[in-house]
TIRO-2110 file (N, C-alpha, C; in Angstrom, 1 decimal):
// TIRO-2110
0.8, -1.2, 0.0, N, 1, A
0.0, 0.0, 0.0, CA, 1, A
0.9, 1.2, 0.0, C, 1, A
0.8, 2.4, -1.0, N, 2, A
1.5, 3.4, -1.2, CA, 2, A
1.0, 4.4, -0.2, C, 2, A
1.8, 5.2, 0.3, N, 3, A
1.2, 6.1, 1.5, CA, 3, A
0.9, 7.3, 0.8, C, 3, A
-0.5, 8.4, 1.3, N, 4, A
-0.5, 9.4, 0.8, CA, 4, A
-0.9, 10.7, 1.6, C, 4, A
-0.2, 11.8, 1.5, N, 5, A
-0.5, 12.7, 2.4, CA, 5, A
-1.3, 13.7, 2.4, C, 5, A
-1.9, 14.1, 3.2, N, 6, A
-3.1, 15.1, 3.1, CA, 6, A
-2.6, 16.2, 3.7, C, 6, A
-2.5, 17.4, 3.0, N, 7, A
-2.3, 18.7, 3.1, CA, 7, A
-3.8, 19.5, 3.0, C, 7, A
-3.7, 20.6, 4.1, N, 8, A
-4.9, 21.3, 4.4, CA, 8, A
-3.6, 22.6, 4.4, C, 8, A
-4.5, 23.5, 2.9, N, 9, A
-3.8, 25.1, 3.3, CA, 9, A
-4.5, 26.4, 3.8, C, 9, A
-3.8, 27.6, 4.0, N, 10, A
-4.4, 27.8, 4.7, CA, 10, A
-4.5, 29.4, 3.3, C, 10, A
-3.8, 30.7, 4.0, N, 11, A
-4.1, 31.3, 2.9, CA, 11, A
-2.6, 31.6, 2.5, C, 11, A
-2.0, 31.2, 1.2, N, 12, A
-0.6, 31.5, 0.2, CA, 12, A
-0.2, 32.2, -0.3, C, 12, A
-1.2, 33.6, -0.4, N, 13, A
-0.8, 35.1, -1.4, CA, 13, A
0.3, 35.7, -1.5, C, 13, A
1.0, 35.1, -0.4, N, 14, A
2.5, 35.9, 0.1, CA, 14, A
3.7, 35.2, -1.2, C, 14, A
2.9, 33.7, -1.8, N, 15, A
3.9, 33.1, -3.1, CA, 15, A
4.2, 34.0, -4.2, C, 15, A
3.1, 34.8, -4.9, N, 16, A
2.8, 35.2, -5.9, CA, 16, A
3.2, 37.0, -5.9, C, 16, A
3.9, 37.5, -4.4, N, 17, A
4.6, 38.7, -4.6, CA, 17, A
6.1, 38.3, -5.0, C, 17, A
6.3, 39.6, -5.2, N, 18, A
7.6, 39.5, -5.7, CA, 18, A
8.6, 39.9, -4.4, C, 18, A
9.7, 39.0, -3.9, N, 19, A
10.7, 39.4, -3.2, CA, 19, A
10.9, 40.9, -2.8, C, 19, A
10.8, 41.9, -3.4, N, 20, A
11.0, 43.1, -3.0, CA, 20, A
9.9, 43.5, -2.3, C, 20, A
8.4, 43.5, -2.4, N, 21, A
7.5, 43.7, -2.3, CA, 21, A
7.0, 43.1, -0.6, C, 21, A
7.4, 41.7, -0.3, N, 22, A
7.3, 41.0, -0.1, CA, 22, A
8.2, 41.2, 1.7, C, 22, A
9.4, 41.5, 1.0, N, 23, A
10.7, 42.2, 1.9, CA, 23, A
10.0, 43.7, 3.2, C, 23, A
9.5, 44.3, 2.0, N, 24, A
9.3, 45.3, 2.3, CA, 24, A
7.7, 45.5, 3.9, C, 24, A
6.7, 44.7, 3.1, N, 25, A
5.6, 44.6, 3.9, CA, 25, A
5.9, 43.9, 5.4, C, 25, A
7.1, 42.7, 5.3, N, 26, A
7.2, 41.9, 6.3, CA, 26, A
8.4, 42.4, 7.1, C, 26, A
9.2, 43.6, 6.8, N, 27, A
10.3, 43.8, 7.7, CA, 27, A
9.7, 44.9, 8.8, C, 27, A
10.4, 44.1, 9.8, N, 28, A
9.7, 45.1, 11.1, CA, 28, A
11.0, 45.4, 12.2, C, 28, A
11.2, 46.5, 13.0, N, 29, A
11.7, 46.4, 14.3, CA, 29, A
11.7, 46.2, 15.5, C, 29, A
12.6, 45.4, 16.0, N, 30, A
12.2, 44.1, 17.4, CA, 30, A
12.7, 45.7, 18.4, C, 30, A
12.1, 45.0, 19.8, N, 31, A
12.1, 46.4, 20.7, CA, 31, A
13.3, 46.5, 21.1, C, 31, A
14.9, 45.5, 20.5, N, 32, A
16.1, 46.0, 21.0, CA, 32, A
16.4, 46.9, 19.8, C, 32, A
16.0, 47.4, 18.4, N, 33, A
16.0, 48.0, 17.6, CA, 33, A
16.5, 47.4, 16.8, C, 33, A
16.3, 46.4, 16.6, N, 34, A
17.5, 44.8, 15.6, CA, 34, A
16.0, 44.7, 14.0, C, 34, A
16.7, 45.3, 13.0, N, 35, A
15.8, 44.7, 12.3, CA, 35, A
15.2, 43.0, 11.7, C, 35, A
14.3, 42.6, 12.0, N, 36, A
13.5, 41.5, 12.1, CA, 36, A
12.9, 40.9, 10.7, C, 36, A
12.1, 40.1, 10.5, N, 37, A
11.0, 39.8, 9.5, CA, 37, A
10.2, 39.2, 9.5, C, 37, A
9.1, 39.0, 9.9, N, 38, A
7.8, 38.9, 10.5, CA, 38, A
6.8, 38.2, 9.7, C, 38, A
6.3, 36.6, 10.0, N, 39, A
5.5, 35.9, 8.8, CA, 39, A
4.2, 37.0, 9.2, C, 39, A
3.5, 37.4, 8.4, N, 40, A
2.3, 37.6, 8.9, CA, 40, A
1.0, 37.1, 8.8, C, 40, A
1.5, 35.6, 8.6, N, 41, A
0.5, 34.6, 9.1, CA, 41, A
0.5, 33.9, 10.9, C, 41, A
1.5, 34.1, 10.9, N, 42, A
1.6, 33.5, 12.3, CA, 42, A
2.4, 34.4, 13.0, C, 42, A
2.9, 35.5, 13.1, N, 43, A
4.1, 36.0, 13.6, CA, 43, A
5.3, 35.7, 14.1, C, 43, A
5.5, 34.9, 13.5, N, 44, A
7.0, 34.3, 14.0, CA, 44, A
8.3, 35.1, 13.3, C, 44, A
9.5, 34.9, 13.9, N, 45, A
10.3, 36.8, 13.9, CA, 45, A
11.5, 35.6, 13.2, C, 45, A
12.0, 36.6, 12.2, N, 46, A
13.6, 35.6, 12.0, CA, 46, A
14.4, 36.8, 11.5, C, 46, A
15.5, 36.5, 11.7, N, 47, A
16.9, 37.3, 11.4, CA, 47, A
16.8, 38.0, 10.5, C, 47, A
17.0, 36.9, 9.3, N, 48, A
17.2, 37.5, 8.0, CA, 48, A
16.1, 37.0, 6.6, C, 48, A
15.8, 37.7, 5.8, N, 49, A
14.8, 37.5, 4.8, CA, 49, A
14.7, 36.0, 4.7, C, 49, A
16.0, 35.1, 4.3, N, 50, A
15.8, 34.7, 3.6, CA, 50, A
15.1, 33.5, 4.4, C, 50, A
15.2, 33.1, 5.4, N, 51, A
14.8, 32.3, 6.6, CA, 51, A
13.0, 32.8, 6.7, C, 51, A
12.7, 33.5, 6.2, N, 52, A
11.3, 33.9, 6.7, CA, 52, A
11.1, 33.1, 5.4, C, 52, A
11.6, 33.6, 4.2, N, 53, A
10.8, 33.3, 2.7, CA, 53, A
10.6, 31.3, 3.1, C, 53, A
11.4, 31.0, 3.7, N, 54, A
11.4, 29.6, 3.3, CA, 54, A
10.3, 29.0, 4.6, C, 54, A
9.9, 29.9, 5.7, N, 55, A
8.9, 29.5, 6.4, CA, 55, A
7.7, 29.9, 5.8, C, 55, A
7.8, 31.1, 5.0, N, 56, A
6.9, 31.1, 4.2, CA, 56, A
5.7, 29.7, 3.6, C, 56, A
6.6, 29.1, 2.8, N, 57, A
6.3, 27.9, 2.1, CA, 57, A
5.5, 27.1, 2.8, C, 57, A
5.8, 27.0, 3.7, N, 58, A
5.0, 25.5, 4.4, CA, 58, A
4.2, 26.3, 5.7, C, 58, A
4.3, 27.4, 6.0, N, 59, A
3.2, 28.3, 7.0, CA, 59, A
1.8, 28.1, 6.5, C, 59, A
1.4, 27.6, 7.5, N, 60, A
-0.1, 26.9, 7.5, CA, 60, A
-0.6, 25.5, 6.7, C, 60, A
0.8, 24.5, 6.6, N, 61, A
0.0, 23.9, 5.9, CA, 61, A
-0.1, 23.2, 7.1, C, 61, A
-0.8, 21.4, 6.6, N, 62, A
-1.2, 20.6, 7.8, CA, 62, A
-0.9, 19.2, 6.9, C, 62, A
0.3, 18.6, 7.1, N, 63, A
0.6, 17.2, 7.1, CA, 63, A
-0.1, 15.9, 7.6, C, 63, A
-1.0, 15.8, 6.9, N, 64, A
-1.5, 14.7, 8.1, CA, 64, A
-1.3, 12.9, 7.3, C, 64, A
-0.8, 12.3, 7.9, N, 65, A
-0.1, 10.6, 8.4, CA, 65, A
-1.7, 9.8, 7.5, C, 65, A
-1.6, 9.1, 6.6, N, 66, A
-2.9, 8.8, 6.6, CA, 66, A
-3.0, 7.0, 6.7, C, 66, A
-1.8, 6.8, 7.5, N, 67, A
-1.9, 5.3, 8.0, CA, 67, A
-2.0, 5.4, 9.8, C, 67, A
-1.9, 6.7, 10.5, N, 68, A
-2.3, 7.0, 11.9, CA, 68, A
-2.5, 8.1, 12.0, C, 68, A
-3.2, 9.0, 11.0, N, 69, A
-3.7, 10.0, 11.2, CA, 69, A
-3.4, 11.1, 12.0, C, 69, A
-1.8, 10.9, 13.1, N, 70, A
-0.9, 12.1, 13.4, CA, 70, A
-0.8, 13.1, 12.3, C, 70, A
-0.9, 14.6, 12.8, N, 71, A
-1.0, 15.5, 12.3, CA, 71, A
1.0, 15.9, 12.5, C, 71, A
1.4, 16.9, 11.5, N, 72, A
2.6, 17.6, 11.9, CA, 72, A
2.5, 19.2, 10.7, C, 72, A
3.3, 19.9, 11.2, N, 73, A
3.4, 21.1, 11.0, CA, 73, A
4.2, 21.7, 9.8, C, 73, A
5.1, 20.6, 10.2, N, 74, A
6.2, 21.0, 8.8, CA, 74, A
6.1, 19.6, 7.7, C, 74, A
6.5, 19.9, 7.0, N, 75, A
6.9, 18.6, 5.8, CA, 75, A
8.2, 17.4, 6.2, C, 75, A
9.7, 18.4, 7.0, N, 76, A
10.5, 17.4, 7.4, CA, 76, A
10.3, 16.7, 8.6, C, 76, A
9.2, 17.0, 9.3, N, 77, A
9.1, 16.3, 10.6, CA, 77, A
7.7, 15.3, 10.0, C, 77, A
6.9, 15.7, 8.8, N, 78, A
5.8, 14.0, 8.6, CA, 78, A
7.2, 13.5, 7.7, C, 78, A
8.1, 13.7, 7.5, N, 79, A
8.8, 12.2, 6.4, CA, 79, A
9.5, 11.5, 7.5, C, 79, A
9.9, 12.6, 8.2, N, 80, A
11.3, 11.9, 9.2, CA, 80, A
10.1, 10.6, 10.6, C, 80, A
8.5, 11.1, 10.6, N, 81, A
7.8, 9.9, 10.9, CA, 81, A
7.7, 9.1, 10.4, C, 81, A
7.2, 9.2, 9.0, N, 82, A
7.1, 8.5, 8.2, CA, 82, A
7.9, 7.1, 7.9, C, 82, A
9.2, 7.7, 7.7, N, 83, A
10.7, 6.9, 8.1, CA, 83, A
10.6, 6.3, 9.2, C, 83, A
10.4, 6.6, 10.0, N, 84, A
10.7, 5.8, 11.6, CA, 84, A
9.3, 5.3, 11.7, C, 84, A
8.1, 5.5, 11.2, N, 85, A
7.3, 4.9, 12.3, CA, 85, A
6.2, 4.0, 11.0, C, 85, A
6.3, 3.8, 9.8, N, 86, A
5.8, 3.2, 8.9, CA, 86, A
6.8, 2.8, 7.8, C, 86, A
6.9, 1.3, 7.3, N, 87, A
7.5, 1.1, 6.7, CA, 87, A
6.9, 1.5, 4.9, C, 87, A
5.7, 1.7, 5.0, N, 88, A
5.6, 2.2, 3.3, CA, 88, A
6.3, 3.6, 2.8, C, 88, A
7.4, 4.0, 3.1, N, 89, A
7.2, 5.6, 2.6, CA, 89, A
7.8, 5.8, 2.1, C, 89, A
8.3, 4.9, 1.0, N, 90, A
8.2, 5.2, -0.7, CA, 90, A
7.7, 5.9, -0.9, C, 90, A
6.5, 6.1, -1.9, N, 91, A
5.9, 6.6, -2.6, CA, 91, A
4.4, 7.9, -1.9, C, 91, A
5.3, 8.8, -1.2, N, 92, A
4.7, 9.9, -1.1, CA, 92, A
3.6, 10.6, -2.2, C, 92, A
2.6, 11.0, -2.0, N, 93, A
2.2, 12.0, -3.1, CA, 93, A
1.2, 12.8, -2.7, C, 93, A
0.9, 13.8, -2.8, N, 94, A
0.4, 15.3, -1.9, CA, 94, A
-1.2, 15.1, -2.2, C, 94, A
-2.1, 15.1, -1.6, N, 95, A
-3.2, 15.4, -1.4, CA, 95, A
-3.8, 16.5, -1.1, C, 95, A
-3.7, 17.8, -1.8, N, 96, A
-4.3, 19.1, -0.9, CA, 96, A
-6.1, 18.8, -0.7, C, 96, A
-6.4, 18.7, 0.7, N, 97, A
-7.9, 19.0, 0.5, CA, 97, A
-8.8, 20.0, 0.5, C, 97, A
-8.3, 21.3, 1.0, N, 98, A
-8.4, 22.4, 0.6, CA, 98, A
-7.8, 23.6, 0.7, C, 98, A
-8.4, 24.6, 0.4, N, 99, A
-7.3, 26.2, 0.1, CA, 99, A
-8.6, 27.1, 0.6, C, 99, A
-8.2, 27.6, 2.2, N, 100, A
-8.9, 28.3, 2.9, CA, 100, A
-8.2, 29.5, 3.0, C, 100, A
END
């Protein structure tokens, strides 16, 4: 049996700006005056652009196991279960169920 994953998103509009644009809306100042960058889906703070853009990507999705139905947050923490705790996980392939 091939395993398949169910991804639930959430909203993505932040893909289809452009880096400059993108840079600009999300850069903010932390209260030691250290400039920041700010998901503004979730608020989570990182150093430097390029660390946000890549939380970007996977902010809000929802991985969910569909041989025990554990949920996970990121993409490398359902494979690295997947790996350890089910022997089919060959053959991944994405199921989005929806775009909220």
């Amino acid at each position: 049996m091939s395993s398949v994953y169910e991804t639930t998103t959430f909203c993505m509009d932040n893909e289809s700006k452009s880096d400059e644009i993108l840079e600009a809306e999300t850069r903010g100042i932390d209260v030691k005056g250290n400039v920041r960058w700010f998901c503004p889906k979730c608020n989570c703070r990182y150093i430097e652009f390029k660390y946000l853009k890549t939380h970007l990507k996977e902010c809000g999705l929802i991985y969910k196991c569909s041989e025990c139905q554990q949920k996970f947050k990121q993409k490398r923490t359902f494979a690295a279960h997947m790996k350890k705790k089910h022997s089919s996980f060959g053959d991944l392939k994405p199921l989005i169920l929806s775009n909220m």
